[in-house]
Every structure is written in C-alpha cells, then in structure tokens.
GUGU-482200 format. One record per residue (C-alpha): residue number from 0; chain; x, y, z. Coordinates in pm, 1 decimal. Layout:
+-----+----+----------+----------+----------+
|   i | ch |        x |        y |        z |
+-----+----+----------+----------+----------+
| NUM |  A |        X |        Y |        Z |
...
+-----+----+----------+----------+----------+
//
This chain:
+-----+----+----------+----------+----------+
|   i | ch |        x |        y |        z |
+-----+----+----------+----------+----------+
|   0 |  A |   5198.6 |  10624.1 |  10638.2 |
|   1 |  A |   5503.9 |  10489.6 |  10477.9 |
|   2 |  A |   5723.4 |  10309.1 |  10670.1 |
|   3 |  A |   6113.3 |  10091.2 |  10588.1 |
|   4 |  A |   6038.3 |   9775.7 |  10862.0 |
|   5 |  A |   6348.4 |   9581.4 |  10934.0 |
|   6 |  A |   6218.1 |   9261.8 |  10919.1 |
|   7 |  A |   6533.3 |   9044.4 |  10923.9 |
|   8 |  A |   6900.4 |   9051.9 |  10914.5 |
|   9 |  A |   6955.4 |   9212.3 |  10569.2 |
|  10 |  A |   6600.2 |   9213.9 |  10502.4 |
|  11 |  A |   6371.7 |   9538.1 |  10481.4 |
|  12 |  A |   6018.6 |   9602.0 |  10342.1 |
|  13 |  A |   5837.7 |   9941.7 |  10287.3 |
|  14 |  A |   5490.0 |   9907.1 |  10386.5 |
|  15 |  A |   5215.7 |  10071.7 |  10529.1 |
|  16 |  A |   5174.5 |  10120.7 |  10932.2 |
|  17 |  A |   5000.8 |  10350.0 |  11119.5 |
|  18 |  A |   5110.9 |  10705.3 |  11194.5 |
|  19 |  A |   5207.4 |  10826.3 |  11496.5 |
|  20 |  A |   4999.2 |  11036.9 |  11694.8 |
|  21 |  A |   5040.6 |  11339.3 |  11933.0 |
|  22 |  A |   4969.6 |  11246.3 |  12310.3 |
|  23 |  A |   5190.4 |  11451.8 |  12547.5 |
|  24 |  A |   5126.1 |  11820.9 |  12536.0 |
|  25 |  A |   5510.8 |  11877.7 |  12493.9 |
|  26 |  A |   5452.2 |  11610.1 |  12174.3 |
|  27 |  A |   5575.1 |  11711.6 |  11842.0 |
|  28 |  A |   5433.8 |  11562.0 |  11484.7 |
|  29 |  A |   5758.8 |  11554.7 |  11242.0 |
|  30 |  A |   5710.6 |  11479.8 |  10866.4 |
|  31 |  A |   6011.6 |  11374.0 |  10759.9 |
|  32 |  A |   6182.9 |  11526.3 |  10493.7 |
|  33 |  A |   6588.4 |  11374.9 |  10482.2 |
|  34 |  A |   6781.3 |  11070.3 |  10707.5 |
|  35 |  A |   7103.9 |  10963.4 |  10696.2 |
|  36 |  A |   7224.2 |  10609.3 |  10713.7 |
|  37 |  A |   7412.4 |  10599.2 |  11039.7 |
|  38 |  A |   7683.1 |  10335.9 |  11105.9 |
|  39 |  A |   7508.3 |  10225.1 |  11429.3 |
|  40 |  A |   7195.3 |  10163.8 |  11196.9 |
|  41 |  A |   7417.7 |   9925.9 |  10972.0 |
|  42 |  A |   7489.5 |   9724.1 |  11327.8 |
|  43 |  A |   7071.9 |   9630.0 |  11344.5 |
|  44 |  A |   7108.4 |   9565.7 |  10961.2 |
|  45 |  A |   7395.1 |   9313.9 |  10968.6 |
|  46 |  A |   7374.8 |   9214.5 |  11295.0 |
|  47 |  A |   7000.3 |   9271.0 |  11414.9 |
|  48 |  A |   7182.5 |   9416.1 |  11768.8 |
|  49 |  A |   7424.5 |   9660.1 |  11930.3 |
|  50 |  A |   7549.6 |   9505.7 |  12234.8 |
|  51 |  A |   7225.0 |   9425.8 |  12470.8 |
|  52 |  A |   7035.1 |   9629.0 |  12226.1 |
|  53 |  A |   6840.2 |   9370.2 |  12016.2 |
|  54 |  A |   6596.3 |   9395.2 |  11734.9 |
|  55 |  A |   6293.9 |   9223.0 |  11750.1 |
|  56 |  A |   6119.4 |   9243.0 |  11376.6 |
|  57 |  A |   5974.1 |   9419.7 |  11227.8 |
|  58 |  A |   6128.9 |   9787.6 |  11358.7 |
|  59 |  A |   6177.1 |  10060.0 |  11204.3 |
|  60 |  A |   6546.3 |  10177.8 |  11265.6 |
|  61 |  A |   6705.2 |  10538.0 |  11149.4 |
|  62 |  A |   6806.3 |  10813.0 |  11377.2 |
|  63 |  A |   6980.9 |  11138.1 |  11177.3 |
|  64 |  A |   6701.8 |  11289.4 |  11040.5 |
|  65 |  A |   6547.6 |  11660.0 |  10950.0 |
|  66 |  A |   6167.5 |  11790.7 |  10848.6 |
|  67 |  A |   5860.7 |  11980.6 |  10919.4 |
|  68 |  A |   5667.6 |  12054.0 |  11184.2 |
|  69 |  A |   5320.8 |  11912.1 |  11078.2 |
|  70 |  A |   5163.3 |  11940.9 |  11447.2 |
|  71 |  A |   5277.3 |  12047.0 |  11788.7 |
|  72 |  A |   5097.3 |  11940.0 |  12101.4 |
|  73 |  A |   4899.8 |  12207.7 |  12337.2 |
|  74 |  A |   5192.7 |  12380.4 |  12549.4 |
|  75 |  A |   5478.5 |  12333.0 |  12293.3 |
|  76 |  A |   5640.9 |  12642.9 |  12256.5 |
|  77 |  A |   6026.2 |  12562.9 |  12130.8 |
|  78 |  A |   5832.3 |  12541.1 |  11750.8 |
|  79 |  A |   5521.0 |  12565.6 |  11517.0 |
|  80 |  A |   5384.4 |  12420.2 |  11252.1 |
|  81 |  A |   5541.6 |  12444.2 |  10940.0 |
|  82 |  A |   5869.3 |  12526.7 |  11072.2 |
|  83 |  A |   6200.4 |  12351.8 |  10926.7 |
|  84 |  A |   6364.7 |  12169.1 |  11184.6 |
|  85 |  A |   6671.0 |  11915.5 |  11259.0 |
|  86 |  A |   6597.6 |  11652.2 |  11490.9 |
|  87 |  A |   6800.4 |  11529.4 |  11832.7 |
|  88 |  A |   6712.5 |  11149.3 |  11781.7 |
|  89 |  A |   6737.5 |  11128.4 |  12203.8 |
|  90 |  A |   6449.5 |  11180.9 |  12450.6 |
|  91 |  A |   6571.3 |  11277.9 |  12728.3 |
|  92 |  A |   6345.1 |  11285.3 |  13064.1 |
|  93 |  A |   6443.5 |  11616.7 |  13202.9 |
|  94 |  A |   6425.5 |  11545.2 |  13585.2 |
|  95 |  A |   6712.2 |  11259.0 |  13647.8 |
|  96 |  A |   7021.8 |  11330.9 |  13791.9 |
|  97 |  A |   7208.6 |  11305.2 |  13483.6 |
|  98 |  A |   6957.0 |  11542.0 |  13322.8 |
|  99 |  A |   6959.6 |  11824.7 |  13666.2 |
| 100 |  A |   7373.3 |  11776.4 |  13595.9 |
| 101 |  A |   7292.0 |  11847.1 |  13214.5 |
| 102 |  A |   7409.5 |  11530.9 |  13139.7 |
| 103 |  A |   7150.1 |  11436.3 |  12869.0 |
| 104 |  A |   7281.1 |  11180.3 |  12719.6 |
| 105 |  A |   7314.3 |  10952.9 |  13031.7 |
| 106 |  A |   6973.9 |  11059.2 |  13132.1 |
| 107 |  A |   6832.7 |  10749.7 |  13365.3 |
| 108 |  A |   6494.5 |  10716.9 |  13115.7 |
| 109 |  A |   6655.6 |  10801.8 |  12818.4 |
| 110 |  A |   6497.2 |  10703.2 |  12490.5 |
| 111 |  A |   6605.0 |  10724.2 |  12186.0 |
| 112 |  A |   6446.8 |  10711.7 |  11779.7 |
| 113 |  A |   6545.8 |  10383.9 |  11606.8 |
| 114 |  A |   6691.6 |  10232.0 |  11932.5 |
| 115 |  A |   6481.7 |   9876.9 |  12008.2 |
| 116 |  A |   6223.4 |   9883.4 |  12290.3 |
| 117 |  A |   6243.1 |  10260.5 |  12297.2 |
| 118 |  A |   6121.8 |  10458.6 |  11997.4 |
| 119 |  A |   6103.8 |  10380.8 |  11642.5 |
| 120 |  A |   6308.7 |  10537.5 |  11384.2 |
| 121 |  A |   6273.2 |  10790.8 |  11145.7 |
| 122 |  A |   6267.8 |  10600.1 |  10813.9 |
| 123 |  A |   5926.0 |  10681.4 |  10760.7 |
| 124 |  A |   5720.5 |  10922.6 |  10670.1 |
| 125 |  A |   5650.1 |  11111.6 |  11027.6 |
| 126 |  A |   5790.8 |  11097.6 |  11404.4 |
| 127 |  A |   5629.4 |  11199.1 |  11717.3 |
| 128 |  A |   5936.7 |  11313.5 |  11934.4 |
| 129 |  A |   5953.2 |  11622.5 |  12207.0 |
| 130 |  A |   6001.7 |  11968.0 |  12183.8 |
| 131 |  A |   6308.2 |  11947.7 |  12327.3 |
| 132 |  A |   6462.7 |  11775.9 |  12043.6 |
| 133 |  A |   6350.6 |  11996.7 |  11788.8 |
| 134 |  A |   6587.3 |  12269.2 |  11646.8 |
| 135 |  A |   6467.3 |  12507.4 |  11422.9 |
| 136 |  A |   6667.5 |  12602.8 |  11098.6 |
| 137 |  A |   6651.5 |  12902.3 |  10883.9 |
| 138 |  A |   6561.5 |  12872.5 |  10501.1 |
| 139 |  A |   6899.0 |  12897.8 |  10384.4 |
| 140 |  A |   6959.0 |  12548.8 |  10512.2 |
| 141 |  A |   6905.0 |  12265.8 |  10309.4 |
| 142 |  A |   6739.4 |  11936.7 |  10517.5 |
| 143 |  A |   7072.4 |  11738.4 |  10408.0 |
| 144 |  A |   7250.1 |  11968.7 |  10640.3 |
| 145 |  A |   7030.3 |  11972.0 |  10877.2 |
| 146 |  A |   7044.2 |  11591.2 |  10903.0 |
| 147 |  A |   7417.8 |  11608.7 |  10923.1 |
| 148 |  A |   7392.7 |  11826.1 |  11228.5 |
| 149 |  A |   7307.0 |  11473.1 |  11433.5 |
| 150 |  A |   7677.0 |  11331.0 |  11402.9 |
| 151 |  A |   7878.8 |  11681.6 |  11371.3 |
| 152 |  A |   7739.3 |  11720.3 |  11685.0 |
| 153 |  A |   7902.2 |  11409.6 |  11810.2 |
| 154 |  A |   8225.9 |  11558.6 |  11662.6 |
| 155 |  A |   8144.4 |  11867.6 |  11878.7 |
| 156 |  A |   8086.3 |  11691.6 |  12224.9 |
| 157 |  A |   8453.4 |  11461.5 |  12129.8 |
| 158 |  A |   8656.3 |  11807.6 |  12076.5 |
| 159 |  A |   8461.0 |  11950.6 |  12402.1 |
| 160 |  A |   8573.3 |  11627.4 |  12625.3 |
| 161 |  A |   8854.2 |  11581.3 |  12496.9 |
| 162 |  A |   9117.3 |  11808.6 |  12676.7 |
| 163 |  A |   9252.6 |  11956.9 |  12401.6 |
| 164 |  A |   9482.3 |  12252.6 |  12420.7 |
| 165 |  A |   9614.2 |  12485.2 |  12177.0 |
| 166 |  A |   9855.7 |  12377.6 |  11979.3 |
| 167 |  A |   9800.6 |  12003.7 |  12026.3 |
| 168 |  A |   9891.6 |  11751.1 |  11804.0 |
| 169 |  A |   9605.5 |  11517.1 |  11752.4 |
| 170 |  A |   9527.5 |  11226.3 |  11574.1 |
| 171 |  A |   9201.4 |  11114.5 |  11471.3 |
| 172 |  A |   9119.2 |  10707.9 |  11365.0 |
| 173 |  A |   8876.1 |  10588.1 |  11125.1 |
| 174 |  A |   8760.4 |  10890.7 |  10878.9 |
| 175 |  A |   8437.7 |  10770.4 |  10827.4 |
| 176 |  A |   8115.0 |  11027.7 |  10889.9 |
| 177 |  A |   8198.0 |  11043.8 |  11257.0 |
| 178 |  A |   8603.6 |  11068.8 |  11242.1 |
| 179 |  A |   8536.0 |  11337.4 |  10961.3 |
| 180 |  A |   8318.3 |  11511.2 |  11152.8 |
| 181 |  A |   8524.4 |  11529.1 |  11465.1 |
| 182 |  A |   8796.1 |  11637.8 |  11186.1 |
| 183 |  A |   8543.4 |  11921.5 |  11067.7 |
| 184 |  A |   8537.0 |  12032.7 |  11442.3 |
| 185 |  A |   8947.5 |  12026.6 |  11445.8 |
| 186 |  A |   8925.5 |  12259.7 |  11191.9 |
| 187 |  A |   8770.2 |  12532.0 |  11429.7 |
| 188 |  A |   9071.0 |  12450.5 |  11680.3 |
| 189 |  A |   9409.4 |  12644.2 |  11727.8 |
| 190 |  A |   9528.7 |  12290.5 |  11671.9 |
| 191 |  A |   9851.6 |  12170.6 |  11625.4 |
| 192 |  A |   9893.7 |  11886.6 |  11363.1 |
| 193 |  A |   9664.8 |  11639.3 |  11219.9 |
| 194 |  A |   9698.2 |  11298.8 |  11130.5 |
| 195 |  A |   9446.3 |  11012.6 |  11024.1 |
| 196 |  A |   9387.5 |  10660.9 |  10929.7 |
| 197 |  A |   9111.3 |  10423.8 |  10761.8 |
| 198 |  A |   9116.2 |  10076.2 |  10617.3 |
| 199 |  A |   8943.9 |  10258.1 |  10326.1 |
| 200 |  A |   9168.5 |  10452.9 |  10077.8 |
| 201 |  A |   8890.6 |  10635.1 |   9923.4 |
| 202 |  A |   8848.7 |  10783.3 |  10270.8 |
| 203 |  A |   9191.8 |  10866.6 |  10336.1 |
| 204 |  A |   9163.3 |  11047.0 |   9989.8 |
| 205 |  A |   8832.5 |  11227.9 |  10095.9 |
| 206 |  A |   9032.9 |  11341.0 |  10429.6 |
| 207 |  A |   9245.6 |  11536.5 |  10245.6 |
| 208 |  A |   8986.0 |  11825.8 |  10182.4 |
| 209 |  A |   9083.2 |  11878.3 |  10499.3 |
| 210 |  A |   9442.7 |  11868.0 |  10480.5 |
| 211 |  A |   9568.4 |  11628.6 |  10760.0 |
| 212 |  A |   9974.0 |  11639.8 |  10830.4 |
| 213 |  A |   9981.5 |  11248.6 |  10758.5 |
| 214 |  A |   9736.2 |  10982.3 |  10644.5 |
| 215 |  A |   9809.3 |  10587.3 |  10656.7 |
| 216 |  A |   9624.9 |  10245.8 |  10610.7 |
| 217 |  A |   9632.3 |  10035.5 |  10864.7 |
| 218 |  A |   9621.9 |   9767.7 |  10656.6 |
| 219 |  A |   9912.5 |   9810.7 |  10508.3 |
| 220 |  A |  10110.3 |  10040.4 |  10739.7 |
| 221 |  A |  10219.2 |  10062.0 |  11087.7 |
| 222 |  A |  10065.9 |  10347.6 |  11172.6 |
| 223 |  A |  10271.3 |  10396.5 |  11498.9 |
| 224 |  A |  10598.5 |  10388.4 |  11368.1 |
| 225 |  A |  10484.8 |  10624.8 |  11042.7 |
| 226 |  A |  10354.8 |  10869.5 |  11240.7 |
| 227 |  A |  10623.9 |  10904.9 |  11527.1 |
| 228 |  A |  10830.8 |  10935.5 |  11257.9 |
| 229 |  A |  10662.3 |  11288.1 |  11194.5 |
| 230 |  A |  10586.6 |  11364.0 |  11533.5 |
| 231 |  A |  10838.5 |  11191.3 |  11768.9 |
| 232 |  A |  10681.9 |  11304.6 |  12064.9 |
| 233 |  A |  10381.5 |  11161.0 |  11934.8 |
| 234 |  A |   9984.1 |  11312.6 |  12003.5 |
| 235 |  A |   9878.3 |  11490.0 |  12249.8 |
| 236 |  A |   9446.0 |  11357.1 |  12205.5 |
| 237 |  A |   9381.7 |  11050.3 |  11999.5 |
| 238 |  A |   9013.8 |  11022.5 |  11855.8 |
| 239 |  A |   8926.0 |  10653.2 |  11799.9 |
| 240 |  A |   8621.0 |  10664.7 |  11558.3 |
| 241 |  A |   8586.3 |  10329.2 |  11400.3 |
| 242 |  A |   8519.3 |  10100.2 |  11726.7 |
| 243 |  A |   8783.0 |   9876.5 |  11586.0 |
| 244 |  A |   8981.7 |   9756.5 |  11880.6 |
| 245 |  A |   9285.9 |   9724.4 |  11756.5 |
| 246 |  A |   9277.1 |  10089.5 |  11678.7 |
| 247 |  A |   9204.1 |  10168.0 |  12046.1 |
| 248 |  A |   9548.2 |   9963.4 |  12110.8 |
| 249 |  A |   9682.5 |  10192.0 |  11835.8 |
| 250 |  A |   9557.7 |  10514.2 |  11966.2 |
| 251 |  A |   9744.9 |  10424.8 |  12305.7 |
| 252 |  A |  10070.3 |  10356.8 |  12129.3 |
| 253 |  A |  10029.7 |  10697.9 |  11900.7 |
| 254 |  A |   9976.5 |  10877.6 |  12272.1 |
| 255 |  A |  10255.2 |  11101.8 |  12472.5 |
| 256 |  A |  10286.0 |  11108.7 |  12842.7 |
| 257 |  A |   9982.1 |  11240.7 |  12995.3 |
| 258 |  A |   9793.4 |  11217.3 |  12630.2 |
| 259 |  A |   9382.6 |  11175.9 |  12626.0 |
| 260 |  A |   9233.5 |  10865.5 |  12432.7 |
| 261 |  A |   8879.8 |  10982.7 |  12308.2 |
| 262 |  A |   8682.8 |  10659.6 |  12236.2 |
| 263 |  A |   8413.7 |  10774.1 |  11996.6 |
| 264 |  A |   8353.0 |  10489.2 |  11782.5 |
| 265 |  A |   8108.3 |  10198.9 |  11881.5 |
| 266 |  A |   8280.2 |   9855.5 |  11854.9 |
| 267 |  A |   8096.7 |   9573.6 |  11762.5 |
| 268 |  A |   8256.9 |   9330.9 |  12079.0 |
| 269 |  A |   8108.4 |   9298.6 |  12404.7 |
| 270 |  A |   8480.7 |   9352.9 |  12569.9 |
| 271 |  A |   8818.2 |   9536.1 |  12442.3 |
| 272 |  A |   9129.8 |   9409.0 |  12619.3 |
| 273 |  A |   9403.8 |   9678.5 |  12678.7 |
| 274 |  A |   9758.8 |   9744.6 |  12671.3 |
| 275 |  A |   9724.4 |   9843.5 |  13077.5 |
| 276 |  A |  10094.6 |   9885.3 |  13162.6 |
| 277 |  A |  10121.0 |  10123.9 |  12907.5 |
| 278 |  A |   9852.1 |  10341.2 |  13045.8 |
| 279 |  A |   9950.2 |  10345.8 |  13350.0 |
| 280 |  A |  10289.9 |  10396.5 |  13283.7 |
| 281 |  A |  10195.0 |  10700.8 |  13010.4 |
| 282 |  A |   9931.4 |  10865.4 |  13253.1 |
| 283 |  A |   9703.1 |  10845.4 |  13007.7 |
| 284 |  A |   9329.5 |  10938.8 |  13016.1 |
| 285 |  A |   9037.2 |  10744.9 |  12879.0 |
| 286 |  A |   8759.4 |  10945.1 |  12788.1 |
| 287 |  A |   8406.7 |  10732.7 |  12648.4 |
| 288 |  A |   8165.7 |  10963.4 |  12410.1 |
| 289 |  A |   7779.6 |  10879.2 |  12459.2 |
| 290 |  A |   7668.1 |  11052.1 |  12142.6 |
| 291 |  A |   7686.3 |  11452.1 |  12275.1 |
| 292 |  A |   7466.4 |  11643.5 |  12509.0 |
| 293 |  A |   7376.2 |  12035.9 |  12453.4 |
| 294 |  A |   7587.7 |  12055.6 |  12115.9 |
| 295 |  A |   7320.0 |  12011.7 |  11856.1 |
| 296 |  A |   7255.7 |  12402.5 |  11857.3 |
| 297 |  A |   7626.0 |  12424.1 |  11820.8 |
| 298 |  A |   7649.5 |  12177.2 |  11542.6 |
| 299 |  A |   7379.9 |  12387.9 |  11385.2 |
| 300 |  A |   7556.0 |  12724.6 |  11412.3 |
| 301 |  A |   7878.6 |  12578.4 |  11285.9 |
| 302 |  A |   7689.9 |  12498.6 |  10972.9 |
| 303 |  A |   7499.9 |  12801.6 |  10923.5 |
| 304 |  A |   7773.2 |  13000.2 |  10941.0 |
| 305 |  A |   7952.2 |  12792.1 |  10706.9 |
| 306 |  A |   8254.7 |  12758.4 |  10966.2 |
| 307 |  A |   8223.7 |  12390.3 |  10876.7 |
| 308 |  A |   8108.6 |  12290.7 |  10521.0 |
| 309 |  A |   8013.0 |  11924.1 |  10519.9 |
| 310 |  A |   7814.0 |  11908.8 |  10196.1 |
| 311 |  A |   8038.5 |  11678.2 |  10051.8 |
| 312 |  A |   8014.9 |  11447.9 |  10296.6 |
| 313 |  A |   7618.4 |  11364.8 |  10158.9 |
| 314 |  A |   7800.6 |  11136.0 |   9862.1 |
| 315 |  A |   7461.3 |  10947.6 |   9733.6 |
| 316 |  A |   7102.8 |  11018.8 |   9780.5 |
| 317 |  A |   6814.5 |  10787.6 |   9768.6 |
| 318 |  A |   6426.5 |  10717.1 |   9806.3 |
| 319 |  A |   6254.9 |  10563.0 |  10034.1 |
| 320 |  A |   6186.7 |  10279.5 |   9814.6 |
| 321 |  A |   6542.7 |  10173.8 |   9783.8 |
| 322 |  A |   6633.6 |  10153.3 |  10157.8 |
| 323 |  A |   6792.7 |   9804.0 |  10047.7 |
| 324 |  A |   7025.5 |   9984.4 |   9773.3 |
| 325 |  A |   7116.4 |  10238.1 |  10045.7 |
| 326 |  A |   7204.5 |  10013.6 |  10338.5 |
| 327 |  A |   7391.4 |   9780.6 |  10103.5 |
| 328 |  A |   7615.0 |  10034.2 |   9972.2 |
| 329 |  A |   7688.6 |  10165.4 |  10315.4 |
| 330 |  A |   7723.6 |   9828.7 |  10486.8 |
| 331 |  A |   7976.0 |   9717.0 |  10236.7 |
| 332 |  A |   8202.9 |  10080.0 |  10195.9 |
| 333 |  A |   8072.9 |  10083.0 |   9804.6 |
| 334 |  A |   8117.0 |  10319.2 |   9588.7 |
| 335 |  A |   8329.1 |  10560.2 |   9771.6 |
| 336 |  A |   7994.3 |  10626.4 |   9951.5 |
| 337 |  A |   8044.8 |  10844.2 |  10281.9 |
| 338 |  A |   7698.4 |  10959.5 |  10376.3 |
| 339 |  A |   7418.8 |  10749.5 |  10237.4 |
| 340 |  A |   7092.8 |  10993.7 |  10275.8 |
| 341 |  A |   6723.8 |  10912.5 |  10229.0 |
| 342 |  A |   6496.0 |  11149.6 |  10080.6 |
| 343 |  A |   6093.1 |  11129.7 |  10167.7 |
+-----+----+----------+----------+----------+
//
C-alpha cells in the first residue's frame, strides 16, 4: 500500500510498505478515505518529537482521519464491511483503572495512531485499529466531516471539564482548529460573552463567523487590559488552545476570583513557569485536557445535526502525493490555511 514515511525533520517520502493486517478478533481493516493535518503532527514534522515522544524514521505520523470498513475481525460487532466510519485515533485497553473509571484517555496501555513506538498513523492507504474506535456515520456525511469529528471532540471534552455555568463569560486563546472548535462547542452553551485571541489575523477574521464579543492580537495588544475593559470583572473559564505559555500567564490574568483555566493546547516546552501568587490568591482552578474520552459520538451528533457547522474550517485539500505542500502550508500559517486535509 501507499504510505507518507517521515523520514527526517521536514523530510517525507510516499512509498510503498506493507499493509496492515487483521490479528485480534476485535481488529478492524480501515481504508482510508480523508486526514487532517493536526497541529501535534506539525510537532514530529518540525521537531521530530513531542516532549518524550520521539520519532525514530521512517514513521508514518497522522491521527484525524475517516474511511471504510474494508475487513472486520471474527467477533467485531460495533461495524461491517463497507460501512462509513470516523476514526478515534486512541486504543484504549479496556481493563485499567483509568479505563473501569471511563477514563479512556489516561488508560495505563494506551496507544495511539501516529504516536511513536505505539501505532502508525493514518497517512496511508489503510489502518488496522479496534472496534472500539470506530464510529459509524450515515451517508449524508461527507468523510471531511467525519475527520473533523477527532478535534471537535476535543472541543467537547474542554466545555465538559471545564465548569462552565450559564451565563459565563469565557474566553478562549489561540483560534486555531482546536480553539475554534472549542468555540463551535460554545456555541451550543447558554454562554455569556465571548472573547478570543491569535497571533494570526486571518484567524481572528475567520473567528468572527462565530461572532465573539472581542478579538485581539497578542502581538500587538495587551489582551488583558483590552478585554477587562469590556468585561471588568473579567472571565469566568479561560480556554488556552495554542500551548503558548505566555498565553497560559495571560489566561490567569484574564481570570475572576474562583475562574477555571482550561489548558487545551500542547506547548512545545518541557516546563511552563506560573504566576503562583496570583492563583492562589484568585482561587483559581487548573484543569489539563488529554485529548477527550466518550465525546466522539457526541462530536458526531453535533455535526449531523448540523448544531455545529464546521465545513469551513476544511480551507485546502490535498493528495497524498503532496504531503510536503500540505505540511508546509500548515507548519508555516500560509495561506490563511485552517484545516489542511488529505484525500486518498
């Protein structure tokens, strides 16, 4: 089959490799159909690692993905063959603690497509995964949704964590494909107001679909003081989606009294240093997002019932054959590009 191999920092070649076979009776054979280029993906790219996580080449990386069922193994029941389906990239074991607490996504064995020494990705033509991370889709949905199911459902799990309360004034940091999608959840909210920020103006610009109370740059702005000017009480939940640290530090000065920080974003540092007084002194909470757990059906749903319309976020489309082109454009904000997908 037809495979993208990382082989080097920047460096990717589409070759043959063998395909991937079925060997657990719970295995399920996946051809491929649509993946999206996920920021996490653009770490191994630039940076051949996320934290301990380290590529050794050649790997095949990519994680949001959708397709067909091309072969089930002998007691899968969840799907069948030919069946359209979106994929949850994570395996997890079923029987830890985490996983008896339905805590998936800290499962003690998890393993996860794309992620180095666990499974590869799903830039190539087929995946073997488990049942349990297939979701069927009706025919009305088109695989580009489907794939965009993997982060809204991230968006889904930050809302769910996050404390918020009718009526709350929120902010949300970095509107890239994560911070929109946590912004796409908002939507579904009795919230109160909504504010946003990106180093990117294009993004701030694409935000406004959505109508947020107050946008700024960073780069240009202080965000603090422009947005307690609006809101002098300042938020109630702060979503920090770009893993910059300084926006962490912002998302603590943009908090109230007894205000939730929702770290969603992965930064690209081993450590983050604080403002500590200040927490203590606000109350504030800290709440980390590992990916989601039990949400992808959710994400799904929202989609299908066209509660949340994301199309717009799939910005540029390419083949397999131009994986380069792709990760380029995403790994240097070109092009106003938002959601890079591949098509098989």
């Amino acid at each position: 089959m037809k495979a993208a191999l990382l082989t080097g920092i920047r460096e990717f070649e589409v070759g043959d490799v063998p395909a991937p076979e079925i060997v657990k009776a719970t295995d399920v054979l996946v051809r491929i159909k649509t993946v999206g280029v996920c920021g996490s993906d653009v770490h191994y790219y630039t940076t051949g690692r996320i934290g301990a996580q380290v590529v050794e080449f050649p790997f095949v990386i990519g994680h949001e993905a959708s397709g067909i069922v091309e072969a089930v193994g002998e007691k899968v029941t969840n799907v069948r063959v030919g069946q359209r389906i979106a994929i949850d990239p994570a395996v997890a074991c079923g029987h830890c603690d985490q996983c008896r607490s339905e805590r998936e996504n800290t499962c003690r064995e998890l393993l996860f497509l794309g992620c180095p020494k666990q499974l590869d990705g799903s830039l190539a033509e087929f995946v073997v995964t488990d049942e349990r991370s297939c979701f069927p889709i009706d025919d009305a949905m088109t695989f580009d949704q489907a794939t965009l199911s993997e982060p809204l459902a991230i968006g889904v799990y930050a809302v769910e964590k996050s404390n918020l309360r009718d009526g709350a004034n929120v902010a949300v940091l970095g509107v890239g494909p994560v911070g929109m999608c946590v912004f796409h959840v908002l939507r579904t909210r009795d919230v109160g107001s909504v504010y946003v920020t990106d180093k990117i103006d294009r993004r701030l610009e694409f935000s406004k679909e959505l109508n947020p109370k107050g946008t700024a740059n960073p780069d240009n702005e202080d965000v603090v003081a422009k947005f307690a000017a609006l809101e002098p009480l300042l938020m109630d939940v702060v979503y920090e989606c770009s893993g910059d640290p300084e926006a962490i530090r912002q998302g603590i000065h943009l908090l109230k009294p007894g205000g939730t920080l929702a770290i969603v974003g992965i930064p690209e540092v081993d450590d983050v240093a604080f403002p500590i007084h200040e927490l203590r002194r606000k109350d504030l909470t800290i709440v980390n997002i590992r990916r989601q757990a039990n949400c992808t059906r959710k994400a799904i749903d929202l989609l299908a019932s066209g509660e949340v319309k994301m199309d717009s976020m799939a910005t540029h489309h390419f083949a397999l054959g131009e994986i380069g082109d792709a990760f380029e454009l995403v790994a240097n904000y070109r092009d106003g590009v938002m959601k890079a997908m591949i098509t098989l």
